[in-house]
Structures are given as C-alpha cells and as structure tokens.
N, C-alpha and C positions, 0 to 999 in steps of 0.2 A: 858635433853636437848641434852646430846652427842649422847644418844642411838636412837634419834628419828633422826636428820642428818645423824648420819652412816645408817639407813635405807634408807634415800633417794636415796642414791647414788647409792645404787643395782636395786634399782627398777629403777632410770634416767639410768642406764647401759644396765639391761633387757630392756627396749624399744626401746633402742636405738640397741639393738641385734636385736629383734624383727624385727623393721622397718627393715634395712638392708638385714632380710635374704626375707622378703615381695617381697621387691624390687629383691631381686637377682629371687627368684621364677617366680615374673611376670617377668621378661626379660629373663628364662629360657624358658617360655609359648610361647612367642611371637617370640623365635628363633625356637621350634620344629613346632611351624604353618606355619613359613617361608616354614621351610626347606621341612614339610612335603606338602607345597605348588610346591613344585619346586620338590619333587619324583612325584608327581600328574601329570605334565607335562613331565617327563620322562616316566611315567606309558601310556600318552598319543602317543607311538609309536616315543615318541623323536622331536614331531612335535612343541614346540616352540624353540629346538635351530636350527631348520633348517630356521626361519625367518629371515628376516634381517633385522639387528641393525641399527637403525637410533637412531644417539644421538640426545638426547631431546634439543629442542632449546631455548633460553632467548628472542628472538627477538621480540618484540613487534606487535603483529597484526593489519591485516587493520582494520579500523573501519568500522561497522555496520551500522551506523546512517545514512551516504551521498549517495542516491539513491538506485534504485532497482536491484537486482542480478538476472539473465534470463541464461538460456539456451544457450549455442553455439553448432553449430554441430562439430567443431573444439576442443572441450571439449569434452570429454568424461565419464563417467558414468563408476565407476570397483564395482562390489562387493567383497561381503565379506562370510564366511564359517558361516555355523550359531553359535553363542555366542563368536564369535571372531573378533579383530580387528586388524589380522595378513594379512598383505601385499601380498598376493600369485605371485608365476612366473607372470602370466599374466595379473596379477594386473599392476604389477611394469611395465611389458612393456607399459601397455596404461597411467602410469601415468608419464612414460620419453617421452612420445609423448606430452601429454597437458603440459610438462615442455618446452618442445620446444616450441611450442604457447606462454607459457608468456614472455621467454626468448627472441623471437623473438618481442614482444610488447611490450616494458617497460613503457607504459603507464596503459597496461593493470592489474585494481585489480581484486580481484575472493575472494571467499566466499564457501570456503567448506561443505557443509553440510554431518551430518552423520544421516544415517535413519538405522531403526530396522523393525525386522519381527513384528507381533503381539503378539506373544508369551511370555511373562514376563510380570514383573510391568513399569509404566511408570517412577518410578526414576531410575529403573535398566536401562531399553533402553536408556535414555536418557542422563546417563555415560557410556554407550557403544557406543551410538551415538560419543558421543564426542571423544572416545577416538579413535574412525574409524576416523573422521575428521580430531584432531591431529594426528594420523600416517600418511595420504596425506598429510599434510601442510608441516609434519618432512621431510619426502621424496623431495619433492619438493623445500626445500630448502635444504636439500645434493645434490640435483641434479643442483643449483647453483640461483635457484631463490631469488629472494631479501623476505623476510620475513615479511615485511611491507605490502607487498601486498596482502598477502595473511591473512584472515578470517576465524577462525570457527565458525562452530552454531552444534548445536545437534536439531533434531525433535521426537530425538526418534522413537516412532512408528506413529505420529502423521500424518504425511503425507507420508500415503502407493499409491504405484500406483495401486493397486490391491487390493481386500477384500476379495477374498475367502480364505478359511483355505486348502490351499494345497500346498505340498512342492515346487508348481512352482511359486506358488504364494508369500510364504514366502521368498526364491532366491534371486526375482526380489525385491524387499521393503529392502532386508538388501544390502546397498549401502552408496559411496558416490559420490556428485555430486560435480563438480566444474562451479561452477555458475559465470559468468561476471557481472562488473556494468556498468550497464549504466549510459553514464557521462548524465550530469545535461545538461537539453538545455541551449545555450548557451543565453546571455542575449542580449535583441536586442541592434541596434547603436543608439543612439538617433537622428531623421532624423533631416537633416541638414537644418536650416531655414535661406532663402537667406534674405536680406533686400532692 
C-alpha cells in the first residue's frame, strides 16, 4: 500500500513538469512568430513603422440598420497599397478634408466601407476590408470626429468597380469609401380638419 502512493506522486509531479514545460514551449512559439512577424516588416524597407499610429478606439459605432448610405462628392474615396491597410501621405490629407465635412455637420452619420482587389480568398479580403475601414474610422476620430457617427462594413472583394485583372484595375477596387445617410423622409403633419 505504501509502495504503490509513493509511486503516485512522481508520476502527479512528472505531469505536472510536463505540462509546465508544454506550456512554456508553446508561449516560446508564439513569441518567435511575433517577433519574426515584426523582422518581416522591418525586412519590408521599414515601411510599417513609417505609418501612423492611430490608437485603436472603444467608441461604439453608428448603426447600420436606420437608412441608406450614398455617395457625397464632398467625401471622398482614398486607396490603399495592395495587401495593406496602411494610411499613406495622401490618404491622410483627403481623409482630414472629409473630417472637416463631418465636423462641419454634426448631424451628419457615414458608414465606412472597406473593399479589396480580386486577388485572395473572400474571408481574407474581407478582414482586410475591414481592417481598411477601421483604420479611416480610427483616423477620423483622432482627428476629433465624434465616434458614434461613424460605421464600418467590410465588402471585401464583393463590390469592385471594375473587373478586369489589371493592376489599374486592381488600384481602383482596393479602397475605402465614406458613404452618408440619408435621413429617413420626414413623416407627414396630419392635415388640419376645420369644423
């Protein structure tokens, strides 16, 4: 009976070594994937710490549900490089210009949309999408828009403006759009009945 307890306890010790070094192993894995993510992007000519940092926001977005989102020519349309959803110089100047326009309207909401080339699967585009959207949303609210107002959606590649497979064409498709709503018609007076 003694001899058979004192074995337990090496073996509940080895497992319990075991587990322990599993665990240290896989959080060893998943720091040299980090990191050998981030030499990956230094190998890339140093081009994502030249982006600018926009801190991620909590702010709760506008809602999707209440009307249709349309076009303004006072909006403007920026793309993006291909397989990235990095903000360029002249990104950033036309999206401090459409931050004026809402600043200027504080009635007005918008609805970001983020669209891709052809090129990938549609669940890749479609977190690439998104993650184009949320970078204009982030932007636009460091640039002091209220957060509420602003909506994202991903299309991914779903809705291209173009269908040929050529790099002009690929360009134009990888985009994001900031779309207005249109407010809801208003609901008539009910006509006045004399007596």
């Amino acid at each position: 009976m003694w001899y058979h307890g004192a074995m337990k306890r090496p073996i509940s010790r080895f497992l319990i070594l075991a587990s322990v070094a599993g665990l240290a192993a896989c959080a060893g894995t998943k720091a040299s994937m980090k990191s050998g993510s981030q030499s990956g992007a230094a190998a890339n000519g140093g081009a994502a710490e030249a982006a600018p940092q926009v801190p991620p926001t909590q702010v709760t977005e506008a809602s999707l549900r209440v009307g249709d989102f349309v076009p303004r020519e006072d909006l403007k349309t920026v793309h993006f490089d291909y397989d990235s959803a990095k903000l360029s110089p002249e990104t950033l100047k036309t999206l401090k210009a459409n931050a004026e326009v809402l600043k200027a309207d504080p009635s007005l909401v918008v609805e970001v949309t983020g669209n891709c080339d052809a090129r990938g699967t549609v669940a890749y585009n479609l977190a690439l999408g998104q993650r184009r959207a949320k970078e204009v949303r982030d932007y636009y609210i460091l640039l002091g828009v209220d957060g509420t107002r602003v909506a994202t959606i991903s299309y991914g590649k779903e809705k291209p403006l173009c269908e040929e497979s050529t790099p002009a064409c690929w360009a134009r498709n990888r985009r994001a759009e900031t779309l207005a709503r249109v407010p809801p018609p208003a609901a008539a007076a009910p006509a006045a009945t004399s007596r």
